[in-house]
VEXBABA-706870 format. One record per residue: residue in one letter; x, y, z of N, C-alpha, C in turn. Coordinates in nm, 4 decimals. Layout:
<nodes>
   residuo        nxx        nyy        nzz       caxx       cayy       cazz        cxx        cyy        czz
         A          X          Y          Z          X          Y          Z          X          Y          Z
...
</nodes>
This chain:
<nodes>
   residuo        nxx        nyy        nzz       caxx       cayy       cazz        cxx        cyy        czz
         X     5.5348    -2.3322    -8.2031     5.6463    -2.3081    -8.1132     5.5928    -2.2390    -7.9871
         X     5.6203    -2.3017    -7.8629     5.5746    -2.2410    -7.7564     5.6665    -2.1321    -7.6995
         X     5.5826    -2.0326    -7.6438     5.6857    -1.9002    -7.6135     5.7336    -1.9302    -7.4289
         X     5.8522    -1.8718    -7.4058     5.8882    -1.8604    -7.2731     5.7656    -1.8459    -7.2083
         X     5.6931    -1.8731    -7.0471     5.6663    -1.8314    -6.9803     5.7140    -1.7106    -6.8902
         X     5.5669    -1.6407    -6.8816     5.6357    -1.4659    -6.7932     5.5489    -1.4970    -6.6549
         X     5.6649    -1.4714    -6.5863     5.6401    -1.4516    -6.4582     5.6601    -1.2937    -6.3728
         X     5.5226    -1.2431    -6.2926     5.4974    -1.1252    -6.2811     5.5627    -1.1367    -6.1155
         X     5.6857    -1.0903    -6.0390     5.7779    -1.1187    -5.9495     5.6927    -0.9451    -5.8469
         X     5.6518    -1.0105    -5.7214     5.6497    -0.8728    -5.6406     5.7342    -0.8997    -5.5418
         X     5.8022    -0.8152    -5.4950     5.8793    -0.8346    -5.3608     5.9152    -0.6620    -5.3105
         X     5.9738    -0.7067    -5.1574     6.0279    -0.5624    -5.0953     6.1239    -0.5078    -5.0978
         X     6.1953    -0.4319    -5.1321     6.2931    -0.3290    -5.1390     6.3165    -0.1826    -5.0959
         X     6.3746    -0.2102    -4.9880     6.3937    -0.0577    -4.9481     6.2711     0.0572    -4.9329
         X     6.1702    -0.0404    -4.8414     6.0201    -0.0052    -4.8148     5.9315     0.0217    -4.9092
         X     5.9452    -0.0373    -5.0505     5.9146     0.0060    -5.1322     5.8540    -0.1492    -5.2125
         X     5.7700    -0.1679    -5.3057     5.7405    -0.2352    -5.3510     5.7489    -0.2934    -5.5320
         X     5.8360    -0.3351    -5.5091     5.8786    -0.3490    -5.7132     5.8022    -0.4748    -5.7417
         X     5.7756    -0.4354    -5.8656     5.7027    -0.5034    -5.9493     5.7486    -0.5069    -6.0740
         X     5.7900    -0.6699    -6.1117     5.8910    -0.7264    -6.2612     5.8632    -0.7989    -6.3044
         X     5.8814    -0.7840    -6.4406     5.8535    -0.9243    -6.5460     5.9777    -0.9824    -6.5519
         X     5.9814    -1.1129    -6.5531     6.0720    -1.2267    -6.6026     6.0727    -1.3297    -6.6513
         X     6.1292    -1.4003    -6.7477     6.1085    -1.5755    -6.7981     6.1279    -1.6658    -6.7033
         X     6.2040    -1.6720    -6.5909     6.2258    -1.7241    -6.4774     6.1910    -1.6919    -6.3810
         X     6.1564    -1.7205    -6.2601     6.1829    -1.7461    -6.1349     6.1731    -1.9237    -6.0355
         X     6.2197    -1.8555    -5.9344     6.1913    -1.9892    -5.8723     6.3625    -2.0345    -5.7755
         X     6.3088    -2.1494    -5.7508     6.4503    -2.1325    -5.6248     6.5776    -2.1520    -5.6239
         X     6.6675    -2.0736    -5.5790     6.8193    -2.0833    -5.5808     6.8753    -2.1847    -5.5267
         X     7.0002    -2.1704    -5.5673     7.0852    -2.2722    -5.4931     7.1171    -2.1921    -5.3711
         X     7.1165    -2.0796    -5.3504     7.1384    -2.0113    -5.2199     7.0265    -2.0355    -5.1179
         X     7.0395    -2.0778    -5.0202     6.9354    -2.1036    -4.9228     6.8806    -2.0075    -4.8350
         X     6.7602    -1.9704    -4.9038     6.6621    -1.8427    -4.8572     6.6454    -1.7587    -4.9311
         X     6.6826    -1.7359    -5.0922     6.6665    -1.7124    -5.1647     6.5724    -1.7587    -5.2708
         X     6.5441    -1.6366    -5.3097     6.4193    -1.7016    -5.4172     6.5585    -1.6208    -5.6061
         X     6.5289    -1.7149    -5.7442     6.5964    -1.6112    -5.8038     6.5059    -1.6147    -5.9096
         X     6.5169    -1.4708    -5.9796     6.4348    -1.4392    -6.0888     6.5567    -1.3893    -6.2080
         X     6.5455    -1.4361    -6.3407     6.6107    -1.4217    -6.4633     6.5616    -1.3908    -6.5736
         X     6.6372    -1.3149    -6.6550     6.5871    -1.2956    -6.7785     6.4225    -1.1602    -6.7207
         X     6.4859    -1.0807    -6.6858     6.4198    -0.9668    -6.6633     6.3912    -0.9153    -6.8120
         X     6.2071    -0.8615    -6.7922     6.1514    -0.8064    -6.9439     6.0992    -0.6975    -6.9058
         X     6.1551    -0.5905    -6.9851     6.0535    -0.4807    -6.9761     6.0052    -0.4172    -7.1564
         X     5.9238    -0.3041    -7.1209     5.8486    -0.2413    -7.2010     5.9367    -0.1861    -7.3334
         X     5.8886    -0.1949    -7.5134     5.9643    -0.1786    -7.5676     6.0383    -0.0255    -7.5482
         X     6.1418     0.0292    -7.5943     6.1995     0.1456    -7.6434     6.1284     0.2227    -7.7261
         X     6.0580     0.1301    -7.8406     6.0071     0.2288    -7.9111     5.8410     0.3311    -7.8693
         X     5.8329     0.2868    -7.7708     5.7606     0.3626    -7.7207     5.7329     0.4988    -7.7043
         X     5.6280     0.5801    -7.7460     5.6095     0.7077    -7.7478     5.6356     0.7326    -7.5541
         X     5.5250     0.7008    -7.4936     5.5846     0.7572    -7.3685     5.6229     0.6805    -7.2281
         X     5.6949     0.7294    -7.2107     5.8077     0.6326    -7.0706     5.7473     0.6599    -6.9769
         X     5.7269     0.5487    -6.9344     5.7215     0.5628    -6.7559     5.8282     0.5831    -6.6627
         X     5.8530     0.6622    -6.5555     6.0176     0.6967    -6.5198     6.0217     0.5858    -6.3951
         X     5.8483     0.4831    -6.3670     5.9186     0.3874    -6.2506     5.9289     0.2930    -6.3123
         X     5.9273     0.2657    -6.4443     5.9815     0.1634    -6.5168     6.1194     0.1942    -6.5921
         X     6.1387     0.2826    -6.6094     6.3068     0.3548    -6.6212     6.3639     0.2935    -6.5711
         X     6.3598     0.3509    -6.3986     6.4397     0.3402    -6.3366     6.4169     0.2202    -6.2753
         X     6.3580     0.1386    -6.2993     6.3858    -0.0261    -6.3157     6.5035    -0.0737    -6.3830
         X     6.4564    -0.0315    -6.5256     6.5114    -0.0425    -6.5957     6.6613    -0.0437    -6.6133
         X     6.7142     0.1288    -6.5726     6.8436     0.0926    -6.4736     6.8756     0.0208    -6.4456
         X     6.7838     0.0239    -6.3238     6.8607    -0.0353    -6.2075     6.8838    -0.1958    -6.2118
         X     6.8429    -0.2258    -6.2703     6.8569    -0.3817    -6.3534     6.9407    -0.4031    -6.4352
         X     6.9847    -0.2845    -6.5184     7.0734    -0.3128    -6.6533     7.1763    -0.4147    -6.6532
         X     7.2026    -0.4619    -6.6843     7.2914    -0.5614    -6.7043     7.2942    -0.6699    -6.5763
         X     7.1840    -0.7189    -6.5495     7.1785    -0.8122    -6.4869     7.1175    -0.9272    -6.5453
         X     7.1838    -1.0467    -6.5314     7.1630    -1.1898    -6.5643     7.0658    -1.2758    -6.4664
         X     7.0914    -1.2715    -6.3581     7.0035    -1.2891    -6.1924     7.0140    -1.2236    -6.1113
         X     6.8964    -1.2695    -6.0386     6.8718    -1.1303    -5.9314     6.8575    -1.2389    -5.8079
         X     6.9153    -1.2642    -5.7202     6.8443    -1.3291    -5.5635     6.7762    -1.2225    -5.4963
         X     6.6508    -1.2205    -5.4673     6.5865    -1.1572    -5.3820     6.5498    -1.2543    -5.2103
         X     6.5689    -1.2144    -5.1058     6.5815    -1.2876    -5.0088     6.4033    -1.3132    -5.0329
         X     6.3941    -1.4682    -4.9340     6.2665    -1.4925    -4.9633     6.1726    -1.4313    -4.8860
         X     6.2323    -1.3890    -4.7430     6.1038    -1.3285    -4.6904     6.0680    -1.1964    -4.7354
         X     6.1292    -1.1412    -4.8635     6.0788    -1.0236    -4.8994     5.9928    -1.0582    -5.0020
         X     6.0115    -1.1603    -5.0466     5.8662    -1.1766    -5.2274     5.7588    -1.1619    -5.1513
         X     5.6740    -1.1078    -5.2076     5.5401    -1.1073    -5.1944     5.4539    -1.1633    -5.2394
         X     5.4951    -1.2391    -5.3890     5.4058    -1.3098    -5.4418     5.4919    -1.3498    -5.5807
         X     5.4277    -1.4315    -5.6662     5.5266    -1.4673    -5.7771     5.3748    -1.5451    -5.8659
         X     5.3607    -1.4885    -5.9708     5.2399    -1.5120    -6.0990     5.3063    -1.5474    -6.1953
         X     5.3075    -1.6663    -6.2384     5.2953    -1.6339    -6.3764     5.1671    -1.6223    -6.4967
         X     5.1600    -1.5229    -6.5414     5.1011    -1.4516    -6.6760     5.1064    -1.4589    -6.7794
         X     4.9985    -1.4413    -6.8267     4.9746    -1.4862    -7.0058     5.0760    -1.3219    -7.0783
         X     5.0557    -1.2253    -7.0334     5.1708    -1.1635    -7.0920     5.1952    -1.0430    -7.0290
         X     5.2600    -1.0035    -7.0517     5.4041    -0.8915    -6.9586     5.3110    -0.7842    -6.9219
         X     5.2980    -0.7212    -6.7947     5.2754    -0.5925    -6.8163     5.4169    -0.4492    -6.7929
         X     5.3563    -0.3508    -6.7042     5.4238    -0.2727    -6.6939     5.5207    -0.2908    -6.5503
         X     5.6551    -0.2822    -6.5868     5.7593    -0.2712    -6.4166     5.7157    -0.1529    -6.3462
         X     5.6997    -0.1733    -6.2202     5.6691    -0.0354    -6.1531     5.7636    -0.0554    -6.0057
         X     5.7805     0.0485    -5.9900     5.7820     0.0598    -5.7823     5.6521     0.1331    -5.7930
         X     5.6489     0.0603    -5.6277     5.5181     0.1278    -5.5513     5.5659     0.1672    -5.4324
         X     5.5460     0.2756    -5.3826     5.5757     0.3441    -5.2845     5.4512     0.2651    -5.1734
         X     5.5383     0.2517    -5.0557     5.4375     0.2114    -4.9542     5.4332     0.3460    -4.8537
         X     5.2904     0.3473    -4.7914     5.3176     0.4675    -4.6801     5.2821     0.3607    -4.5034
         X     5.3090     0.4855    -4.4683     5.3018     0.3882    -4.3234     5.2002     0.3054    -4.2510
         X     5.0995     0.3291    -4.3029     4.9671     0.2436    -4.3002     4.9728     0.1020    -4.3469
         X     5.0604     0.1199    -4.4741     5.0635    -0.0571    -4.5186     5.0587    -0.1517    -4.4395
         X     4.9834    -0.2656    -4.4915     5.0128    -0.3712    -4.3591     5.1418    -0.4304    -4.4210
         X     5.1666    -0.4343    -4.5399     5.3112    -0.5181    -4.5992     5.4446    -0.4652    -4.5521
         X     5.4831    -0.5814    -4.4659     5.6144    -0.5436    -4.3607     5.7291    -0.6519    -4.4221
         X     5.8403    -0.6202    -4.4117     5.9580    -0.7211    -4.4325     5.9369    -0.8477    -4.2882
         X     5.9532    -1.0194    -4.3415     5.9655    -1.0993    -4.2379     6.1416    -1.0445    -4.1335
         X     6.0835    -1.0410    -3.9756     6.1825    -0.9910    -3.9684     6.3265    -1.0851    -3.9527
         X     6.4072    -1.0814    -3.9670     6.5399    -1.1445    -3.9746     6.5609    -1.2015    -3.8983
         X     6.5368    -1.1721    -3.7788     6.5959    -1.2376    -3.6202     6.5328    -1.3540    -3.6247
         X     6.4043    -1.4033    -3.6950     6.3151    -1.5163    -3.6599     6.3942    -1.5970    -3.7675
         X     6.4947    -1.5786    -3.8595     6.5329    -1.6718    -3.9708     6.6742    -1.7118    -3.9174
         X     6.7734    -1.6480    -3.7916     6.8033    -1.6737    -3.7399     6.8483    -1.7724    -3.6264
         X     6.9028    -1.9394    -3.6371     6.8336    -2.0285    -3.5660     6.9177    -1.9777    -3.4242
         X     6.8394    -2.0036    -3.3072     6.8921    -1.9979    -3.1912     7.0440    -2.0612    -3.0933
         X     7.1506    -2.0131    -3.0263     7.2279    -2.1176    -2.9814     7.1355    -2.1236    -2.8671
         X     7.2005    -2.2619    -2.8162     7.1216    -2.3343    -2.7416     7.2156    -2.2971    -2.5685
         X     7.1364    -2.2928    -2.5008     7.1917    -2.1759    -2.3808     7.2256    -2.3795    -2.2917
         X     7.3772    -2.3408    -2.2725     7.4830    -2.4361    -2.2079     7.5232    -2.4327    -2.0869
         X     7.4782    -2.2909    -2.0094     7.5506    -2.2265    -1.9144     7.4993    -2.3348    -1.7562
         X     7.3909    -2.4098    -1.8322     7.3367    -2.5037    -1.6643     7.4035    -2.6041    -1.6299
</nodes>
């Protein structure tokens, strides 16, 4: 019996960099969206917690899908098996910037001649 594929999801959030396991990803019906499902994390029975996988954890709870806009993924793996959810704090040096919005924006076309 073959097991789900895990896919290791990076993208940007709130200058910050999360990092998730999921059985899914891949593209929405929403256009510019990327979506990831079936979010996995680390068991419970675990002696000790990580609190940026906690609060993943959270902050995920009861979610079925997630659309993350596409110019924020950073990358999308899939992996032979799960590791740990984290945020990563970026500092201002990073070169990893959000694509900015205005360019996804299509132009009106100037009428005034």
């Amino acid at each position: 019996m073959s097991q789900k594929p895990i896919y290791r999801v990076q993208f940007i959030n709130q200058e910050k960099v999360y990092e998730v396991y999921a059985h899914s990803a891949g593209p929405s019906g929403i256009p510019g969206f990327v979506e990831i499902g079936e979010l996995v994390f680390g068991e419970k029975s675990s002696l000790l917690l990580d609190p940026s996988e906690e609060s993943l954890k959270n902050e995920f709870s009861g979610v079925k899908r997630s659309y993350i806009p596409m110019h924020c993924v950073i990358r999308i793996d899939e992996v032979e098996k799960q590791g740990k959810a984290k945020i990563l704090k970026t500092d201002g040096d990073n070169k990893i910037r959000n694509f900015p919005a205005s360019a996804l924006m299509p132009q009106k076309p100037d009428i005034s001649s």
